[in-house]
Every structure is written in C-alpha cells, then in structure tokens.
SEFISE-482299 format. One record per residue: x, y, z of N, C-alpha, C in turn; residue number from 0. Coordinates in Angstrom, 1 decimal. Layout:
<recs>
[rec [X, Y, Z], [X, Y, Z], [X, Y, Z], NUM]
...
</recs>
This chain:
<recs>
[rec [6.9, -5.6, 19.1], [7.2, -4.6, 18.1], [8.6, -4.7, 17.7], 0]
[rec [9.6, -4.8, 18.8], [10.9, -4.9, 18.4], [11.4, -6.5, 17.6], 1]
[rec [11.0, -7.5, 17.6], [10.8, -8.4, 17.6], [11.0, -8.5, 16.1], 2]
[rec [9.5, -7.8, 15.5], [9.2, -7.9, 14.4], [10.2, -6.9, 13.6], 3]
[rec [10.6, -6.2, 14.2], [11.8, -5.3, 13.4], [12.6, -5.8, 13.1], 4]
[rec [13.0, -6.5, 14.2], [14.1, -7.6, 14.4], [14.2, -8.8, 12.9], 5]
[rec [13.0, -9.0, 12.8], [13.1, -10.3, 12.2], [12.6, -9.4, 10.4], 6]
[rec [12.1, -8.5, 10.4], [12.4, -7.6, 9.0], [13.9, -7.6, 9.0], 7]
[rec [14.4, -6.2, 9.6], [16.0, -6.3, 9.5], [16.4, -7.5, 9.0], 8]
[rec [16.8, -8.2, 9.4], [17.3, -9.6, 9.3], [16.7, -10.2, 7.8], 9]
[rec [15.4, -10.3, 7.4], [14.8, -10.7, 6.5], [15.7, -9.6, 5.5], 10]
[rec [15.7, -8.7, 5.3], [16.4, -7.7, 4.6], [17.6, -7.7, 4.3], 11]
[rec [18.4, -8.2, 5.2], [19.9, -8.6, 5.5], [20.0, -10.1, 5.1], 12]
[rec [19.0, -10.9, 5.0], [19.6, -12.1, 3.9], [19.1, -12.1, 2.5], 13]
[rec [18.2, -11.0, 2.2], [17.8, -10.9, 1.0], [19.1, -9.6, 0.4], 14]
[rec [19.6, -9.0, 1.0], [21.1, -7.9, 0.6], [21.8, -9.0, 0.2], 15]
[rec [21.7, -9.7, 1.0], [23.5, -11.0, 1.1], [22.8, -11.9, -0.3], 16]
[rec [22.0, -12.4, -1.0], [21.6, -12.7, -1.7], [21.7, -11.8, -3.2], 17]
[rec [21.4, -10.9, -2.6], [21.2, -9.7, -4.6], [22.6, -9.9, -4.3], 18]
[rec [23.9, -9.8, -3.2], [25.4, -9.1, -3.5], [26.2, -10.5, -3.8], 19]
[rec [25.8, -12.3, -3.8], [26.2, -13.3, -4.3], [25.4, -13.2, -5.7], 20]
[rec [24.4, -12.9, -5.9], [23.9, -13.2, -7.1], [24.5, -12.6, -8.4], 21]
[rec [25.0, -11.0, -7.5], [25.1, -10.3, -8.9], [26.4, -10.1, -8.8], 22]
[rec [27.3, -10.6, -8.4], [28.9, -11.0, -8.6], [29.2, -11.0, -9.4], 23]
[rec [28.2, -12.5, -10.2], [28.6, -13.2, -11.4], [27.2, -12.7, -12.4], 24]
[rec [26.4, -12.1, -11.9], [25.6, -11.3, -12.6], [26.0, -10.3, -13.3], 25]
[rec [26.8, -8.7, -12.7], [27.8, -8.0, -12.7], [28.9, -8.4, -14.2], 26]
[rec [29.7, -9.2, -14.1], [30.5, -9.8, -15.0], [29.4, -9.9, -16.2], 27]
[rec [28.5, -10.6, -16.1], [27.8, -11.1, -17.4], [26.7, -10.1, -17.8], 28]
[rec [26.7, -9.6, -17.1], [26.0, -7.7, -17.6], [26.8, -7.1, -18.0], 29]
[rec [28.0, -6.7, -17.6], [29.1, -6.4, -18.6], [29.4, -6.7, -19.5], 30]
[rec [29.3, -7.9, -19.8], [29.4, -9.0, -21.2], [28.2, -8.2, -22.3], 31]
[rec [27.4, -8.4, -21.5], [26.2, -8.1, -22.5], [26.2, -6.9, -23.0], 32]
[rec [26.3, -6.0, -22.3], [26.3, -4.7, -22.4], [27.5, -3.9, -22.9], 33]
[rec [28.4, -4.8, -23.0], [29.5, -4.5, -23.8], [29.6, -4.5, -25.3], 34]
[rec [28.8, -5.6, -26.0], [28.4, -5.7, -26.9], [27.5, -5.3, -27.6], 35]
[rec [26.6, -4.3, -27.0], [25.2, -3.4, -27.5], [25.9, -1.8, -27.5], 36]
[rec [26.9, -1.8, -27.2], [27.1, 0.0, -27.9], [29.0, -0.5, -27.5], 37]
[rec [29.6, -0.5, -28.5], [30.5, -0.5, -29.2], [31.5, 0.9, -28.5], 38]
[rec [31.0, 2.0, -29.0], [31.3, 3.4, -28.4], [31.7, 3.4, -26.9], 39]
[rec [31.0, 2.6, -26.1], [31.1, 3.3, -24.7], [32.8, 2.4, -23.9], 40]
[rec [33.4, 3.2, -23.4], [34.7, 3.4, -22.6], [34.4, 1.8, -21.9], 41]
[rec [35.8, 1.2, -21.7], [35.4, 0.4, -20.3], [35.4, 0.5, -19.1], 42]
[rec [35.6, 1.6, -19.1], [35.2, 2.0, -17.2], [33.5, 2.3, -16.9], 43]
[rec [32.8, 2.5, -17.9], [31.5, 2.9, -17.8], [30.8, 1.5, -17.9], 44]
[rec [30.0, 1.6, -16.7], [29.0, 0.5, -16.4], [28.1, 0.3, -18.1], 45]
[rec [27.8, -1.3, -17.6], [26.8, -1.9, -18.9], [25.4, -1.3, -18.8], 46]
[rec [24.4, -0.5, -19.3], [23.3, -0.2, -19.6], [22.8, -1.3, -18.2], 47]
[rec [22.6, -2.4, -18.9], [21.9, -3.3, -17.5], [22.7, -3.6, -16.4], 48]
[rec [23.3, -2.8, -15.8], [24.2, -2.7, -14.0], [23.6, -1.3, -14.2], 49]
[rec [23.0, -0.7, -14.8], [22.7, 0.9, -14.6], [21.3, 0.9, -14.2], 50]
[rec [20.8, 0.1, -15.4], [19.4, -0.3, -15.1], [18.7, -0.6, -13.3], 51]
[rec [19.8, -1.8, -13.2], [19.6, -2.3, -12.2], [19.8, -1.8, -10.9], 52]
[rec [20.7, -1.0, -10.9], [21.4, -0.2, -10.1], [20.3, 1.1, -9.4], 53]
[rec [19.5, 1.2, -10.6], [18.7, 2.5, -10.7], [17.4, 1.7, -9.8], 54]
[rec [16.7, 0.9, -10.2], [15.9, 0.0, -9.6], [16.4, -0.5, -7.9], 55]
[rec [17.1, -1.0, -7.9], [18.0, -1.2, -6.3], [17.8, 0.0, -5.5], 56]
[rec [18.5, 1.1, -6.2], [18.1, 2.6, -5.6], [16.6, 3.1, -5.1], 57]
[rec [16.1, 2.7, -6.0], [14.7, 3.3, -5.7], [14.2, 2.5, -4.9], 58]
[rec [14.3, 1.4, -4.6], [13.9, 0.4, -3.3], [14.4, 0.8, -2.5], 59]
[rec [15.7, 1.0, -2.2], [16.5, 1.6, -0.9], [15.7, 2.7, -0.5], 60]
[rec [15.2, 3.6, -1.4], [14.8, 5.2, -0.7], [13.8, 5.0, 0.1], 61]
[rec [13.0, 3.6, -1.0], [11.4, 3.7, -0.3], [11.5, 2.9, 0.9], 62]
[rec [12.4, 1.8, 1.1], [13.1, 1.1, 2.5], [12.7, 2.3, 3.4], 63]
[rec [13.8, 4.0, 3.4], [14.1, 4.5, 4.3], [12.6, 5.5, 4.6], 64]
[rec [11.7, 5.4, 3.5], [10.4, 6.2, 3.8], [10.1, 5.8, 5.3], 65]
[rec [9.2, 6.2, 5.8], [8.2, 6.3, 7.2], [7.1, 4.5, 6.7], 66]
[rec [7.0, 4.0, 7.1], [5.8, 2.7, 7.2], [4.9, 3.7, 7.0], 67]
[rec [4.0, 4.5, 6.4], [2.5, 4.7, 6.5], [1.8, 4.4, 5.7], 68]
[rec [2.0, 4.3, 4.6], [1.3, 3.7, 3.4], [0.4, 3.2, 3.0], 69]
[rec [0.1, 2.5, 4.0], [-1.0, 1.2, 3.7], [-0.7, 0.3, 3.5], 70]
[rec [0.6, -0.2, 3.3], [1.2, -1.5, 2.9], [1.4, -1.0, 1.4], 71]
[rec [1.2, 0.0, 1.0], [1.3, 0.5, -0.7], [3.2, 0.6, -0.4], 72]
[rec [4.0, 0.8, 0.4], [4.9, 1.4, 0.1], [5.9, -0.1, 0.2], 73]
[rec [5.8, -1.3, 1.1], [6.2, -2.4, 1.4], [6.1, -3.4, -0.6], 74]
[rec [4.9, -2.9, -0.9], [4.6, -3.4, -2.3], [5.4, -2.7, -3.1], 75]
[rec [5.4, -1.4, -3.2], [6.0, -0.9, -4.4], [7.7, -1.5, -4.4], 76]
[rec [8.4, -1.7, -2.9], [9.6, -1.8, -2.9], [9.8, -3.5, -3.3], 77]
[rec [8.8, -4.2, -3.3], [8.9, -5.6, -3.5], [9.1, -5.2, -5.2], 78]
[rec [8.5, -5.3, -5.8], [8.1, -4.9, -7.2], [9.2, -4.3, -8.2], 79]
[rec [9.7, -3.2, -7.0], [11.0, -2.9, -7.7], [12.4, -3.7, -7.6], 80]
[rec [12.4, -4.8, -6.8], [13.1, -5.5, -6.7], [12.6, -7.2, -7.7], 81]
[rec [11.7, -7.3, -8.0], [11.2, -8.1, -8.8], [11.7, -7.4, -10.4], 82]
[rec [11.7, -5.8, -10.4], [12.3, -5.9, -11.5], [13.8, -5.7, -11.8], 83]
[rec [14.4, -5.6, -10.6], [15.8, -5.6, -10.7], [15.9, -7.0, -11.0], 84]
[rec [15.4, -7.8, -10.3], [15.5, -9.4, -10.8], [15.4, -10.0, -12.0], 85]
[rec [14.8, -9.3, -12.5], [14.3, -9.3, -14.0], [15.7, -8.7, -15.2], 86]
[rec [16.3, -7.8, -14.5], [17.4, -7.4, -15.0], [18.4, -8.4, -15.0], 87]
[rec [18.6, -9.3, -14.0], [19.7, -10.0, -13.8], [19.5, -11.2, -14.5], 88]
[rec [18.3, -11.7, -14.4], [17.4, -13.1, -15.7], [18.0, -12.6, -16.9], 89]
[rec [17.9, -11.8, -17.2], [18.2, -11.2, -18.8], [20.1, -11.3, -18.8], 90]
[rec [20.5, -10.2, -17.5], [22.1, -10.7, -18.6], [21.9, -12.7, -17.6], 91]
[rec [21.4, -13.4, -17.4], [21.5, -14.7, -17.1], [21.3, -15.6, -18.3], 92]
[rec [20.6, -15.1, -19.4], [20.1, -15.5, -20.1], [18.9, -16.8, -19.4], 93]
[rec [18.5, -16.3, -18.3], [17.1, -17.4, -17.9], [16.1, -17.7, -18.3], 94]
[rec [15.2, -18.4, -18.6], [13.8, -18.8, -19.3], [13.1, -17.5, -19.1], 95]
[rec [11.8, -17.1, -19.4], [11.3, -16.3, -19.0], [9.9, -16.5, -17.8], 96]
[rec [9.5, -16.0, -16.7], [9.0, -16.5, -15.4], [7.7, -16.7, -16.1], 97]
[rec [7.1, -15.9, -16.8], [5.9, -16.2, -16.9], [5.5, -17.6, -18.0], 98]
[rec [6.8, -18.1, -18.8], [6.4, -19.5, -19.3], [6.6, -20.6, -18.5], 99]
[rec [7.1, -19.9, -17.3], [7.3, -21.1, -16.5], [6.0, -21.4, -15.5], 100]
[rec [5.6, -20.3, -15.0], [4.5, -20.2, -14.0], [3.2, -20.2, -14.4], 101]
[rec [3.0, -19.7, -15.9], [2.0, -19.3, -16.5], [0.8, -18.5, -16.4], 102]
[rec [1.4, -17.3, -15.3], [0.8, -15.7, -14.9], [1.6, -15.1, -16.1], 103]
[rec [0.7, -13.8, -15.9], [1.1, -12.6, -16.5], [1.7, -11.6, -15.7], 104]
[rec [2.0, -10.7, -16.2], [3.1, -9.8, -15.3], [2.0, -9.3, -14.7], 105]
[rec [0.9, -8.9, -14.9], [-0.2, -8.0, -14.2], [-0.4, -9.0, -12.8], 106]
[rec [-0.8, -10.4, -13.3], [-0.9, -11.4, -12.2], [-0.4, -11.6, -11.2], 107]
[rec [0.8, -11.6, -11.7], [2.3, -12.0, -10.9], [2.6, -10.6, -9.5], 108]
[rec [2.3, -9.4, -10.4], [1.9, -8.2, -9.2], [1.2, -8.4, -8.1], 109]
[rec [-0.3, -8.8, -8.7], [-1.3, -8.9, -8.2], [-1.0, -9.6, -7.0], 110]
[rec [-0.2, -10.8, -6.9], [0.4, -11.5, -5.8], [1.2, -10.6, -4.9], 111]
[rec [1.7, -10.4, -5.1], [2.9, -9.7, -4.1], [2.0, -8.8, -3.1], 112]
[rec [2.0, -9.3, -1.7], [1.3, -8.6, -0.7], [1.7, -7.5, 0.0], 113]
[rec [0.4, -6.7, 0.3], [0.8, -5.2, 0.7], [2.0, -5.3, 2.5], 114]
[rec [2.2, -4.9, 2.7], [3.2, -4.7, 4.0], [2.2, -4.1, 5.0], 115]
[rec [2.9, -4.8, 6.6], [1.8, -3.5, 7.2], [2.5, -2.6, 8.1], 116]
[rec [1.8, -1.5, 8.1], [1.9, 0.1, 8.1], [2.0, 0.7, 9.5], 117]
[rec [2.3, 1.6, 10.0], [2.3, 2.6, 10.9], [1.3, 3.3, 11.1], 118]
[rec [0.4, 3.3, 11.7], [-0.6, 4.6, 11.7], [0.3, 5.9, 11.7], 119]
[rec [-0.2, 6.8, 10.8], [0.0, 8.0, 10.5], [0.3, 9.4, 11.9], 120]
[rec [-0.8, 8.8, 13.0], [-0.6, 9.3, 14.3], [0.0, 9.1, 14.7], 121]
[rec [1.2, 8.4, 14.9], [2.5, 7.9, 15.3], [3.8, 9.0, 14.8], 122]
[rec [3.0, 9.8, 13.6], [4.3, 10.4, 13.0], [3.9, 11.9, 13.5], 123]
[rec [4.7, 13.4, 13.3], [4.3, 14.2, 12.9], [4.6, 14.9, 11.4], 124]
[rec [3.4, 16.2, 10.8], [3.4, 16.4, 9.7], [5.3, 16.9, 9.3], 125]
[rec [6.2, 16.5, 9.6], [7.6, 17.2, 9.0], [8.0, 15.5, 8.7], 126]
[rec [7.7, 15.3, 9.6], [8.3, 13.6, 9.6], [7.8, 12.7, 8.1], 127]
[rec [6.4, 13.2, 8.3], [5.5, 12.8, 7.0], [5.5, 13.4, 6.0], 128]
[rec [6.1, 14.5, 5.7], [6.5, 15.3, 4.5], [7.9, 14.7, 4.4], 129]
[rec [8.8, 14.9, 5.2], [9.8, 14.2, 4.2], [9.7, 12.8, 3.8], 130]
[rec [9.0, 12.2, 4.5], [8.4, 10.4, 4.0], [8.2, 10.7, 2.4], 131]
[rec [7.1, 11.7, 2.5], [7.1, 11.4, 0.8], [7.8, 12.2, 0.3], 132]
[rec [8.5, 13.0, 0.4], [9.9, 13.2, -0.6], [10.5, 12.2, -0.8], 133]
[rec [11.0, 11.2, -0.2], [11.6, 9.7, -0.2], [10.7, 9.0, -1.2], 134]
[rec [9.5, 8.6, -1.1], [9.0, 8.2, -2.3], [8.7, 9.0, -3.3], 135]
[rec [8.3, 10.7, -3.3], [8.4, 10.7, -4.8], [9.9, 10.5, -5.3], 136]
[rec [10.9, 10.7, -4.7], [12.5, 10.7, -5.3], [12.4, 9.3, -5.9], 137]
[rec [11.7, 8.0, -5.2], [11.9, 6.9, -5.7], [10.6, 7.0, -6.7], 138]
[rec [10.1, 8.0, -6.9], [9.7, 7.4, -8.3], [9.8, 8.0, -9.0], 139]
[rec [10.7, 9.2, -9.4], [11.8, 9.2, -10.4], [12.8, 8.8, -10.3], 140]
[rec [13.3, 7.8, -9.7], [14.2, 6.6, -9.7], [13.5, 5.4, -10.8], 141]
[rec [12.5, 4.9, -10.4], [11.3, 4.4, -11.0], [11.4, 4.2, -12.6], 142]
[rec [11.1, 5.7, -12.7], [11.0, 6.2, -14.0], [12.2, 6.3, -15.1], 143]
[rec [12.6, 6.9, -14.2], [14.5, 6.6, -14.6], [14.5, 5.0, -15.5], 144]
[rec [14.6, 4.1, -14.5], [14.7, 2.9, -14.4], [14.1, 2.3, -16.0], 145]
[rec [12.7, 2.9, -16.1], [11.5, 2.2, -17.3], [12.6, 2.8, -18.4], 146]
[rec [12.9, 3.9, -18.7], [13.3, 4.8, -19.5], [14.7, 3.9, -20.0], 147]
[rec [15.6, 3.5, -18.8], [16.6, 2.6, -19.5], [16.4, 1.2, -20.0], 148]
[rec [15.5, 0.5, -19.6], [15.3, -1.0, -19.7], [14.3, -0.4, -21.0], 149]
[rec [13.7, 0.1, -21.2], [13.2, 0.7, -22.6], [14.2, 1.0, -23.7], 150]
[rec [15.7, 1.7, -23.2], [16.6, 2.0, -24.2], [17.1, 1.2, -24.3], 151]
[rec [17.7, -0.1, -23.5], [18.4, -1.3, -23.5], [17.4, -2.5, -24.9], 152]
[rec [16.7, -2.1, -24.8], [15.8, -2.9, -25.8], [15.1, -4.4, -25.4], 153]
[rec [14.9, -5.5, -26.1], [14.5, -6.7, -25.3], [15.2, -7.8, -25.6], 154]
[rec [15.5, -8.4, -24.7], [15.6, -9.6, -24.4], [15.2, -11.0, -25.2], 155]
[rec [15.6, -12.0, -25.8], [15.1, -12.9, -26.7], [14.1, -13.7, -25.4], 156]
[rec [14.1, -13.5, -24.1], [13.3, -14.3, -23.2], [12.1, -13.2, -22.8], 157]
[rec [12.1, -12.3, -23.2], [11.7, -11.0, -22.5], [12.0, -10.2, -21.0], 158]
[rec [12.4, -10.4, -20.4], [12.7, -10.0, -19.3], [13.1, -8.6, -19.0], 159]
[rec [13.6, -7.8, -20.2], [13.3, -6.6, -20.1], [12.3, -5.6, -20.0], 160]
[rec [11.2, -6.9, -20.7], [10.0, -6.2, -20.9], [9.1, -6.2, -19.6], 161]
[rec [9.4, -7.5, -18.9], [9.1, -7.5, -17.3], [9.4, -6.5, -16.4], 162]
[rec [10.8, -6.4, -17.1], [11.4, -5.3, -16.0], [10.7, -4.2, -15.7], 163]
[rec [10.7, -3.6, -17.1], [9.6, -2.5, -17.3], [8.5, -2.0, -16.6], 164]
[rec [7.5, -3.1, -17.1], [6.4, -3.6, -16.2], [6.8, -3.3, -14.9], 165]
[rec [7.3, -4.4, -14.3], [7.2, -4.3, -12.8], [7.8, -3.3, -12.0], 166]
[rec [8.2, -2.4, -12.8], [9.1, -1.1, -12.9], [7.6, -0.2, -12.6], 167]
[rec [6.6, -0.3, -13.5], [5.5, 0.9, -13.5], [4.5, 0.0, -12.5], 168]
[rec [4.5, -1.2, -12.0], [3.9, -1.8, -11.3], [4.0, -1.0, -9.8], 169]
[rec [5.4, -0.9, -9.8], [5.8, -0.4, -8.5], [5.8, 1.6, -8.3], 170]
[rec [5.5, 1.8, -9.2], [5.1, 3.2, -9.9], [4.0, 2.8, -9.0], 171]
[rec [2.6, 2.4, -9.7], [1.3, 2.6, -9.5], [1.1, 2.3, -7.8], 172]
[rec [2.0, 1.6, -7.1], [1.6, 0.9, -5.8], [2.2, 2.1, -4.9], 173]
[rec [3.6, 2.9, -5.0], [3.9, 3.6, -4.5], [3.1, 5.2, -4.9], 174]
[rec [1.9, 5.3, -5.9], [1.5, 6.5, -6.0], [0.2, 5.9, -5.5], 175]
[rec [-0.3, 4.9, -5.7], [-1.5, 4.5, -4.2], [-1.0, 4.6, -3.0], 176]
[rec [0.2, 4.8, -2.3], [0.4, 4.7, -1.3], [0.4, 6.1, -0.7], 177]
[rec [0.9, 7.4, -1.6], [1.1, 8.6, -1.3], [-1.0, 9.3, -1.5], 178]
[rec [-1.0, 8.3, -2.7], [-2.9, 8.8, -2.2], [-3.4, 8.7, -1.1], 179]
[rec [-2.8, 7.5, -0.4], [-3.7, 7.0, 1.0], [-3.1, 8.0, 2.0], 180]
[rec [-2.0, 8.6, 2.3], [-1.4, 9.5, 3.0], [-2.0, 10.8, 2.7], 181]
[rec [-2.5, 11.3, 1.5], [-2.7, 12.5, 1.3], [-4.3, 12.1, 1.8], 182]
[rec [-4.9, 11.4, 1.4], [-6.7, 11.0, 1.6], [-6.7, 11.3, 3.4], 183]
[rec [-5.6, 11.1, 4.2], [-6.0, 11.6, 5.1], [-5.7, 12.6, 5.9], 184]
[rec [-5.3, 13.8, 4.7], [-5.2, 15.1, 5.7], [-3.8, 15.6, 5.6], 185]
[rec [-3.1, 14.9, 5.5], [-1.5, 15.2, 5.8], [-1.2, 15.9, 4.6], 186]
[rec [-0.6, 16.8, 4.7], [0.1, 17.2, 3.4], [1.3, 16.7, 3.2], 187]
[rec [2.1, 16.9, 1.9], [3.3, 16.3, 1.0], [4.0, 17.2, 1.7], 188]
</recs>
C-alpha cells in the first residue's frame, strides 16, 4: 500500500516538475498572446490563458486532495482537467492540433483516459466523506469557471481552445459520476 503511494507521489512530482518547465516558456508566450486580445488590460494582470489555465490546475489540485472513493471517477476527472490545461498551453504554443495528428475525437480521446483505483468507502467516516465532496463540488466550479473563460478567450486557429473546453466538461461529467457513485451508496454530501 505504501509503496504504491510511494510511486503516485512521485508520479505526481515528475508530472509538477514537467507543467513548472513547460510553462516557464509557456507563461511568457501566454502573455504574448493575451496581451494582444484586450488592449485595455494593465500589465500586471495575468493573460486570459495563464487564468484559464491556472483555473483548470486548481481544480485538479482540489480533486488531488479529495478522499480516493470515487470509483476511479475522481482519478479521471483530474486527468482530463489536466489534459485541458494542456490544451491551453498548445494554444499560446501555437501547436498542431492533437486530434489531426492522432485522428480521435475529443469524446474518443476521453474515452481513453483510465478510471484510477479507489478506496472503499468503509475505510472513511461520514465527516471525512462529506468534506471529500465539498473538494470536488469546489472543483467543479473551478471546472466551470474554467469552460466560461476558454469560451471568453475565443478559438484558436488550431483549435485547442475548443479542446480545452471540452475536456474541461469531460472532467465535469467524470467528477459528477464520481459523487453519484458515493451518493448511490448511502453516504450523504
């Protein structure tokens, strides 16, 4: 058991050290971009897409610190929302877009990403499991948050915002199957 904690942590911790090299020069070129789509805004205030992204990061982090009970619904939702933070960074990258390259669809491309596994529920009690899902509903108005700006930001000549989007309500629907499977058995919110 410790083992495998062991080697998540870790898996976690080279996937941190990866988003914080990538978006260095990501960061800079999101500024770029977003500097040039509203004229108006100060330069101390972040680009629309470091907000975006920012917002999406967050909501993964919360659902990180949820309880494992899910069903593996809550390990998916947080992949998904990091697939669309990814999607944010392709865009100010100006990168191809994934699905001409792979030739899935974003619905597909979900479809892949495998559920995590879970905690039995008996392992927790009902306080422990009520604030679990306060942590995921919070992340899914983070979520939502999230759609709402990559929606205001507009699209991308590769599309990638529109991915974002997507994998944005992708991670919506997997994190509100996940709080179904907790409520289906008894526990309250």
């Amino acid at each position: 058991m410790k083992t495998t904690q062991l080697r998540h942590t870790i898996s976690w911790a080279v996937i941190a050290c990866f988003f914080a090299a990538t978006m260095g020069g990501a960061n800079a070129q999101m500024s770029r971009r977003g500097a040039g789509q509203n004229s108006s805004r100060s330069d101390s205030q972040p680009s629309p897409l470091v907000v975006a992204h920012q917002t999406l990061l967050q909501a993964a982090q919360l659902m990180e610190s949820a309880l494992p009970i899910y069903d593996g619904h809550r390990h998916r939702a947080i992949q998904l929302a990091r697939i669309a933070a990814s999607q944010i960074v392709d865009a100010a990258n100006g990168t191809p877009a994934t699905s001409a390259i792979t030739g899935k669809t974003n619905a597909q491309r979900a479809a892949l990403v495998p559920k995590g596994t879970e905690s039995e529920l008996t392992h927790f009690n009902s306080e422990q499991i009520a604030a679990s899902n306060i942590k995921i509903q919070q992340s899914l108005v983070l979520l939502q948050k999230a759609m709402a700006q990559c929606q205001s930001i507009g699209n991308d000549n590769a599309g990638h915002m529109a991915e974002a989007y997507n994998f944005a309500g992708y991670a919506i629907q997997a994190a509100n199957k996940g709080l179904s499977f907790v409520a289906s058995k008894n526990h309250t919110n």
